[in-house]
N, CA, C and O atoms as CSV, one atom per row, in Angstrom:
chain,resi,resn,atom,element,x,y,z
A,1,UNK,N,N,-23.303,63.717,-11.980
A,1,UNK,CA,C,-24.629,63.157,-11.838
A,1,UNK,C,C,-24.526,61.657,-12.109
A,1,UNK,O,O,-24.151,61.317,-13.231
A,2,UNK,N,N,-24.831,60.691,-11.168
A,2,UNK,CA,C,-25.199,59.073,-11.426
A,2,UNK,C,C,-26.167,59.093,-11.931
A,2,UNK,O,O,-27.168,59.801,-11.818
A,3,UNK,N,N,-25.785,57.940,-12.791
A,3,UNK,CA,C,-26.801,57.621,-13.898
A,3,UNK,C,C,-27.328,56.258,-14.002
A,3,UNK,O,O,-26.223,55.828,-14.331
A,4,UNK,N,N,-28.038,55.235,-14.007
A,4,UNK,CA,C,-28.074,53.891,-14.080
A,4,UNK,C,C,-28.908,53.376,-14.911
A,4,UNK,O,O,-30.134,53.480,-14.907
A,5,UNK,N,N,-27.904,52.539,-15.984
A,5,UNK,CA,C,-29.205,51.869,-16.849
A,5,UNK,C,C,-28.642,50.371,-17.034
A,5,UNK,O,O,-27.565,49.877,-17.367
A,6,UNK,N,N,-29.883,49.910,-16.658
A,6,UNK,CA,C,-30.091,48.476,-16.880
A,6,UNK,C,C,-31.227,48.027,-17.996
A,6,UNK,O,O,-32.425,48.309,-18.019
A,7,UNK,N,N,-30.417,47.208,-18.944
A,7,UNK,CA,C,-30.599,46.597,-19.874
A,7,UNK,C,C,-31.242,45.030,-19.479
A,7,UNK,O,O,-30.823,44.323,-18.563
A,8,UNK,N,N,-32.265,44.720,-20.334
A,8,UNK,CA,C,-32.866,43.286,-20.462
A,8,UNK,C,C,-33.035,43.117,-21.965
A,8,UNK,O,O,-32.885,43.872,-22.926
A,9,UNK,N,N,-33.548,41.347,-21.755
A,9,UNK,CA,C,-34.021,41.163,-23.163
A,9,UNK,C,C,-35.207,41.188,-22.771
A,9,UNK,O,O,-35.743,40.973,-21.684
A,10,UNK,N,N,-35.817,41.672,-24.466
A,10,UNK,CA,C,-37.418,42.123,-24.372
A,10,UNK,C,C,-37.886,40.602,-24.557
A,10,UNK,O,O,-37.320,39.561,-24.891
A,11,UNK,N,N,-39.311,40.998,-24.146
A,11,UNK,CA,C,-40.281,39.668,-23.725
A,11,UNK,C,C,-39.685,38.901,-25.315
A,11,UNK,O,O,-39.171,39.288,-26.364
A,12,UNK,N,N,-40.136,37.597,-24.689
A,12,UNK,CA,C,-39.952,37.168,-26.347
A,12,UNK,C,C,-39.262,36.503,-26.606
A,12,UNK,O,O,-39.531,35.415,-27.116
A,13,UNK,N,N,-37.551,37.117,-26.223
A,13,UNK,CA,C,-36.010,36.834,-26.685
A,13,UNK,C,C,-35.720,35.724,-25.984
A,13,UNK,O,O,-35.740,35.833,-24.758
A,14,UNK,N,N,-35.441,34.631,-26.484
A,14,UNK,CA,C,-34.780,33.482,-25.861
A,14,UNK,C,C,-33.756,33.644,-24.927
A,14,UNK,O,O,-32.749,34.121,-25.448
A,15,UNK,N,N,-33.652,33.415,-23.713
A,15,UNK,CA,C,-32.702,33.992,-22.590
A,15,UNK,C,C,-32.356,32.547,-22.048
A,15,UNK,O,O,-33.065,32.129,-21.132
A,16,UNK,N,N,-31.117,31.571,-22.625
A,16,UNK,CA,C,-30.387,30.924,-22.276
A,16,UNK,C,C,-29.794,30.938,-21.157
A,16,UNK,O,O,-29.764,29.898,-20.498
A,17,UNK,N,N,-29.355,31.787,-20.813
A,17,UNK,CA,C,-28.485,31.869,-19.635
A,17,UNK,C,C,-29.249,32.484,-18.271
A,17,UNK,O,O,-28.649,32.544,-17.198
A,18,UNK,N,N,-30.583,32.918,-18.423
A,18,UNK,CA,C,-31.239,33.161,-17.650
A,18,UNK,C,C,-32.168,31.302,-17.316
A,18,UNK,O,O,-32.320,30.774,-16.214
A,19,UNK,N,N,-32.522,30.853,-18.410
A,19,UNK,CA,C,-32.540,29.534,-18.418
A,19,UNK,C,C,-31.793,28.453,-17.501
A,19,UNK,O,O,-32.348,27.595,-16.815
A,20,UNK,N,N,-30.094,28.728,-17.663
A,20,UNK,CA,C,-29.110,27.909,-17.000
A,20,UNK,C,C,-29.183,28.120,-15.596
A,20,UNK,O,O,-28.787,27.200,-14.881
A,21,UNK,N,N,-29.721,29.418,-14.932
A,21,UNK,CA,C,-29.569,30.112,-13.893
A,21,UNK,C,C,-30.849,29.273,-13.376
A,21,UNK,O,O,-30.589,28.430,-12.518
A,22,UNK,N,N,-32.119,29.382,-13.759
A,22,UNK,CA,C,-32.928,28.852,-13.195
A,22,UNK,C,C,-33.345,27.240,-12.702
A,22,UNK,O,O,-33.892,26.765,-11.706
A,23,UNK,N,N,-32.765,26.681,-13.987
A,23,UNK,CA,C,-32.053,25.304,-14.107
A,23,UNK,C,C,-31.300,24.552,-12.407
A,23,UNK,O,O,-31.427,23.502,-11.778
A,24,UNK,N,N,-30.575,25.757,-12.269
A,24,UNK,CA,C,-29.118,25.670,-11.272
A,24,UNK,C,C,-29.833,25.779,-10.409
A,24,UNK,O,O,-30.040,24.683,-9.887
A,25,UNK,N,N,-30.628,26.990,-9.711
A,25,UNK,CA,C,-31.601,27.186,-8.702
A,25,UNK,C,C,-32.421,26.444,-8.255
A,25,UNK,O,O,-32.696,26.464,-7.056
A,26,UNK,N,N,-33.156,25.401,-9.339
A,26,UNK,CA,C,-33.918,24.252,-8.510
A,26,UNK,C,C,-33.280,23.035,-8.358
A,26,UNK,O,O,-33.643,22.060,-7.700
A,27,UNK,N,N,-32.241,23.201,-9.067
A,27,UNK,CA,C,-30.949,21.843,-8.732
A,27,UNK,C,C,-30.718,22.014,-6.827
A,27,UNK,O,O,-30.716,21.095,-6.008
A,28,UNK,N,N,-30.576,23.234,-6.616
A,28,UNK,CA,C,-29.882,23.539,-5.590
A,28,UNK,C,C,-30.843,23.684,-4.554
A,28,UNK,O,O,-30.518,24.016,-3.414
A,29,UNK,N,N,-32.180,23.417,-4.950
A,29,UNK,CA,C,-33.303,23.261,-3.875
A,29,UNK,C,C,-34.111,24.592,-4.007
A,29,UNK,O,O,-34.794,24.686,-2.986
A,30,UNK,N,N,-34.305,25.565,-4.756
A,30,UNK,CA,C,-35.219,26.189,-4.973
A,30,UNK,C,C,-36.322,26.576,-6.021
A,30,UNK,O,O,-36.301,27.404,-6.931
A,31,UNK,N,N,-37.826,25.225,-5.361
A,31,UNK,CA,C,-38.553,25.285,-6.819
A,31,UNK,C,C,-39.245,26.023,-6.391
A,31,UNK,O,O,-40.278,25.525,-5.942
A,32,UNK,N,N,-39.147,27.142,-6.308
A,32,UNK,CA,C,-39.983,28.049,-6.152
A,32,UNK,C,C,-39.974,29.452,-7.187
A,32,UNK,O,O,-40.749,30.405,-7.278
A,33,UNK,N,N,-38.358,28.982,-8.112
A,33,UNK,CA,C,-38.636,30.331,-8.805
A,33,UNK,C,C,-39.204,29.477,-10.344
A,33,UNK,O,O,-39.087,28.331,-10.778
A,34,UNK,N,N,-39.819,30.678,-10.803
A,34,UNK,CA,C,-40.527,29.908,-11.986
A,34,UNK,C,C,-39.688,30.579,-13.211
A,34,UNK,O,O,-39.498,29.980,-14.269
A,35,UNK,N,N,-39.351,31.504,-13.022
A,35,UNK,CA,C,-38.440,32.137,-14.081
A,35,UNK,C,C,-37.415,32.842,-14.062
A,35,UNK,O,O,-37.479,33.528,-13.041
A,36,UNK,N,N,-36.257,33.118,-14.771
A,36,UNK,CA,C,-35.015,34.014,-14.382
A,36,UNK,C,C,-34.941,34.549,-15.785
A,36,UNK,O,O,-35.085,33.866,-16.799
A,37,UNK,N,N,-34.698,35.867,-15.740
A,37,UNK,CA,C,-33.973,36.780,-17.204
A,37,UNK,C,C,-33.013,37.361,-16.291
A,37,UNK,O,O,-33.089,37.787,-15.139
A,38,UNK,N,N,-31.752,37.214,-17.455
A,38,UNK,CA,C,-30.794,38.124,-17.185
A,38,UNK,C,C,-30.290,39.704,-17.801
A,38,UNK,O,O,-30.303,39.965,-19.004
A,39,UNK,N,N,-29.992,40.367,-17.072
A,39,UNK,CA,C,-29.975,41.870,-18.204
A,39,UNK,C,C,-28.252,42.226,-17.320
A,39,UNK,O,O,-27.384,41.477,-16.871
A,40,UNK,N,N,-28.362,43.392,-17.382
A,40,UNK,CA,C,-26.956,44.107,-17.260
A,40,UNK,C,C,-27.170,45.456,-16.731
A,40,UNK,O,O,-28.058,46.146,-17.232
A,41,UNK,N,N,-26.368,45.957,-15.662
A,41,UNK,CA,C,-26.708,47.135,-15.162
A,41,UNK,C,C,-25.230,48.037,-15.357
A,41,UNK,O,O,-24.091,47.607,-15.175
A,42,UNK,N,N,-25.633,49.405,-15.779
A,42,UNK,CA,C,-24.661,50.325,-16.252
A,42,UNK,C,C,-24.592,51.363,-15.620
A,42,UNK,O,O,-25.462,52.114,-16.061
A,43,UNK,N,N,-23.690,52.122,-14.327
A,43,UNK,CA,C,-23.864,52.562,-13.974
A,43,UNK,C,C,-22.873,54.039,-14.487
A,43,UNK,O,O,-21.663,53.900,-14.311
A,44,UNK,N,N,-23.246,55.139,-14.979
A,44,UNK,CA,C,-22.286,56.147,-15.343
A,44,UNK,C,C,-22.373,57.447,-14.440
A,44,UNK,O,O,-23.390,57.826,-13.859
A,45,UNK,N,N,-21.052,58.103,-14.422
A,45,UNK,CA,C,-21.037,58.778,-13.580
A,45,UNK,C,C,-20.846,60.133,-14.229
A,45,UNK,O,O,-19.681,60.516,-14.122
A,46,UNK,N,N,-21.723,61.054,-14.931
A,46,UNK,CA,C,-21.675,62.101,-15.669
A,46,UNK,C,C,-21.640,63.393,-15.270
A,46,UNK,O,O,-22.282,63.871,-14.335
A,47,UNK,N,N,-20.564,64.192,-16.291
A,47,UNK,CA,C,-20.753,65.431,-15.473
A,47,UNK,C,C,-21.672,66.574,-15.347
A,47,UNK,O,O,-21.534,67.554,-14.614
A,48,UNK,N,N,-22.695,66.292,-16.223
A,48,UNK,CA,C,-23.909,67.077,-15.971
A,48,UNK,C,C,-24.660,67.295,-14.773
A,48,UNK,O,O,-24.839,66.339,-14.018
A,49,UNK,N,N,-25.072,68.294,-14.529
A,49,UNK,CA,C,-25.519,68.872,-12.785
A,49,UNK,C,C,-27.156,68.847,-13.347
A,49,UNK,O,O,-27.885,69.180,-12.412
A,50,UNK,N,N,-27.786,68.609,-14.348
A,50,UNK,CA,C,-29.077,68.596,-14.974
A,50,UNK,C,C,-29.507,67.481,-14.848
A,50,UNK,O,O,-28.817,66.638,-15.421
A,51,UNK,N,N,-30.404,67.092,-14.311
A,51,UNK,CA,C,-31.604,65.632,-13.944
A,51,UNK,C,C,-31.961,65.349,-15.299
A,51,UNK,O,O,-31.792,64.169,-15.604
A,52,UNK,N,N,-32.378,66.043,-16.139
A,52,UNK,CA,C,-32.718,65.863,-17.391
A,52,UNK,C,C,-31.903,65.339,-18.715
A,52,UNK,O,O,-32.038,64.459,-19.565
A,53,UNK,N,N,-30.672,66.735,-18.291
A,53,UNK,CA,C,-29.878,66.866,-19.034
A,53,UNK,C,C,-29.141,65.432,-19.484
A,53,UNK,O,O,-28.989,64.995,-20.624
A,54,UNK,N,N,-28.683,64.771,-18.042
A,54,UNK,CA,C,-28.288,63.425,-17.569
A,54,UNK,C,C,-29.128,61.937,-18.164
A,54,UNK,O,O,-28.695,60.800,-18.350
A,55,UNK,N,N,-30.471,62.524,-18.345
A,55,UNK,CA,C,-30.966,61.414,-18.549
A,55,UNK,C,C,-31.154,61.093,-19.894
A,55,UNK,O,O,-31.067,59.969,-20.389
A,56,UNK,N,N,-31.527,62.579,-20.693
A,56,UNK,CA,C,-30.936,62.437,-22.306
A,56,UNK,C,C,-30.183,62.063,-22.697
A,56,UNK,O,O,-30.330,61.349,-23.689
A,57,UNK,N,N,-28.634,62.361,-22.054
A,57,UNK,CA,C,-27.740,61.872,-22.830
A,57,UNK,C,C,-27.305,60.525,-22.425
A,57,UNK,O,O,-26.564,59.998,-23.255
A,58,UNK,N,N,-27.589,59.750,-21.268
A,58,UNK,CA,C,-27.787,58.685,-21.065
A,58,UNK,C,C,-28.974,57.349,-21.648
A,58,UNK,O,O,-28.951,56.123,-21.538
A,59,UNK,N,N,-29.931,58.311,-22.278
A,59,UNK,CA,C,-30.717,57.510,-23.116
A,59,UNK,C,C,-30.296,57.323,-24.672
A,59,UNK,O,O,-30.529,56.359,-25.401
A,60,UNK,N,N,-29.591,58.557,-24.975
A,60,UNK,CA,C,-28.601,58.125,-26.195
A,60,UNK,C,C,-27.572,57.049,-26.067
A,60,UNK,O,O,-27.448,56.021,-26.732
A,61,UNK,N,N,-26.822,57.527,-25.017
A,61,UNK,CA,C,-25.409,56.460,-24.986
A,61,UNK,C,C,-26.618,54.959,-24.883
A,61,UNK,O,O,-26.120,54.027,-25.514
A,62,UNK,N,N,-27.376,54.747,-24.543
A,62,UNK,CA,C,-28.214,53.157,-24.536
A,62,UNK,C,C,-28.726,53.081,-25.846
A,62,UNK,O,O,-28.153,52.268,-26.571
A,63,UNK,N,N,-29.593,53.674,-26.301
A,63,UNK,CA,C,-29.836,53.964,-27.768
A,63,UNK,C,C,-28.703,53.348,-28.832
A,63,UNK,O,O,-28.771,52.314,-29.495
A,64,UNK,N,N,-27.647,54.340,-28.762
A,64,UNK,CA,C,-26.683,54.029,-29.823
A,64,UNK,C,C,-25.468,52.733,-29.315
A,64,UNK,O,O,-24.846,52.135,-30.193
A,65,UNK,N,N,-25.300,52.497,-28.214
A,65,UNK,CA,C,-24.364,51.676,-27.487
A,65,UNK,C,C,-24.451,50.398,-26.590
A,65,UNK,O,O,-24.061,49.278,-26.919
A,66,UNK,N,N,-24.973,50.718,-25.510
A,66,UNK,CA,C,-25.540,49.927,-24.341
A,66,UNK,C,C,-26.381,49.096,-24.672
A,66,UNK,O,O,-26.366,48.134,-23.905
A,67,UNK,N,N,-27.246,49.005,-25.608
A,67,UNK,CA,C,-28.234,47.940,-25.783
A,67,UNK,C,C,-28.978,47.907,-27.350
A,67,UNK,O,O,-29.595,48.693,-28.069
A,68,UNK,N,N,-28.609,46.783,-27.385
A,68,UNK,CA,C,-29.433,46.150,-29.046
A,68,UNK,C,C,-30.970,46.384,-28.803
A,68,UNK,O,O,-31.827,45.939,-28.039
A,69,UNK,N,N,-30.908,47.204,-29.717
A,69,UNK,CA,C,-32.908,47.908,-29.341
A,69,UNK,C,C,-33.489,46.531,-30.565
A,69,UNK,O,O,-34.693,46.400,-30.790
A,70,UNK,N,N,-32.628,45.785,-31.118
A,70,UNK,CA,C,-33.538,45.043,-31.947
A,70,UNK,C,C,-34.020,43.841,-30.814
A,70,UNK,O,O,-35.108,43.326,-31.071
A,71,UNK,N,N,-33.241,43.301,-29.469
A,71,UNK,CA,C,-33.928,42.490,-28.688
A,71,UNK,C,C,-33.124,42.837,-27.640
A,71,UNK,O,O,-32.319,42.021,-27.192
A,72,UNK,N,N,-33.216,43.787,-27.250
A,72,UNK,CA,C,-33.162,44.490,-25.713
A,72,UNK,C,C,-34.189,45.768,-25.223
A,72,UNK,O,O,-34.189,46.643,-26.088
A,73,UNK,N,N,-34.852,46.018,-24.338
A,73,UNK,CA,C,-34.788,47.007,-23.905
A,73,UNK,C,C,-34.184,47.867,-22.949
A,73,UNK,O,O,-33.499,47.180,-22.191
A,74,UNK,N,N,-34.141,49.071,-22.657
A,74,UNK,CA,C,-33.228,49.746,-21.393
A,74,UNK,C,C,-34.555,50.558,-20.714
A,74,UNK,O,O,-35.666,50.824,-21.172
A,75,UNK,N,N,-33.953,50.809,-19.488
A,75,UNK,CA,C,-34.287,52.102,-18.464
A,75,UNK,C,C,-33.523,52.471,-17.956
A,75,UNK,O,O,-32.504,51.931,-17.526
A,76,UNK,N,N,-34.040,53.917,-17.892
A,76,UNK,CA,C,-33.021,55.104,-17.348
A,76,UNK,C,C,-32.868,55.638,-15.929
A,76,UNK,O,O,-33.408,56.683,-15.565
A,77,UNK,N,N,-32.219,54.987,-15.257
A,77,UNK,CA,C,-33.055,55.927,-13.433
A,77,UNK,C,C,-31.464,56.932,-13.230
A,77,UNK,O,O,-30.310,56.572,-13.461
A,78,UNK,N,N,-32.025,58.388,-12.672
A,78,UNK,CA,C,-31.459,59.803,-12.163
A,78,UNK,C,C,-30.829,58.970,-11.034
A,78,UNK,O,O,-31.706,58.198,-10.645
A,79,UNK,N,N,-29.913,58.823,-10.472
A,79,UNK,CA,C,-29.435,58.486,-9.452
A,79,UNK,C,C,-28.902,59.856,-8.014
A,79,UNK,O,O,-28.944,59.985,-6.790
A,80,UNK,N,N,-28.428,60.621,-9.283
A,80,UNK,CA,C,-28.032,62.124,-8.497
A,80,UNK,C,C,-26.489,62.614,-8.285
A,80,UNK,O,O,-26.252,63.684,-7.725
């Protein structure tokens, strides 16, 4: 079962490098974006045949691993 979780920083968190990115973007001729955050996408490939099953234990592995719940959040999408 694919699994995909992508991680951000929660509102709030100073995002430097989402900063540098946006910085770069109107250097390069596009003022049109007003903001950039950067996060991280995790894609696992589990052997559970359960939609559910998959998404529990993929909300643990983010929980305990994948993402600093003190200034990150995650989501979980079933991929299949």
């Amino acid at each position: 079962m694919k699994v995909r979780v992508t991680v951000m920083l929660k509102e709030g968190v100073l995002d430097p490098q989402g900063k540098a990115i946006g910085h770069a973007l109107h250097t390069l001729g596009f003022p049109g974006v007003e903001a950039v955050r950067v996060g991280k996408i995790i894609d696992l490939d589990l052997k559970s045949t359960d939609a559910q099953a998959a998404r529990a234990e993929a909300e643990k592995m983010a929980s305990e691993l994948l993402a600093n719940l003190v200034i990150e959040d995650f989501t979980v999408e079933v991929l299949g």
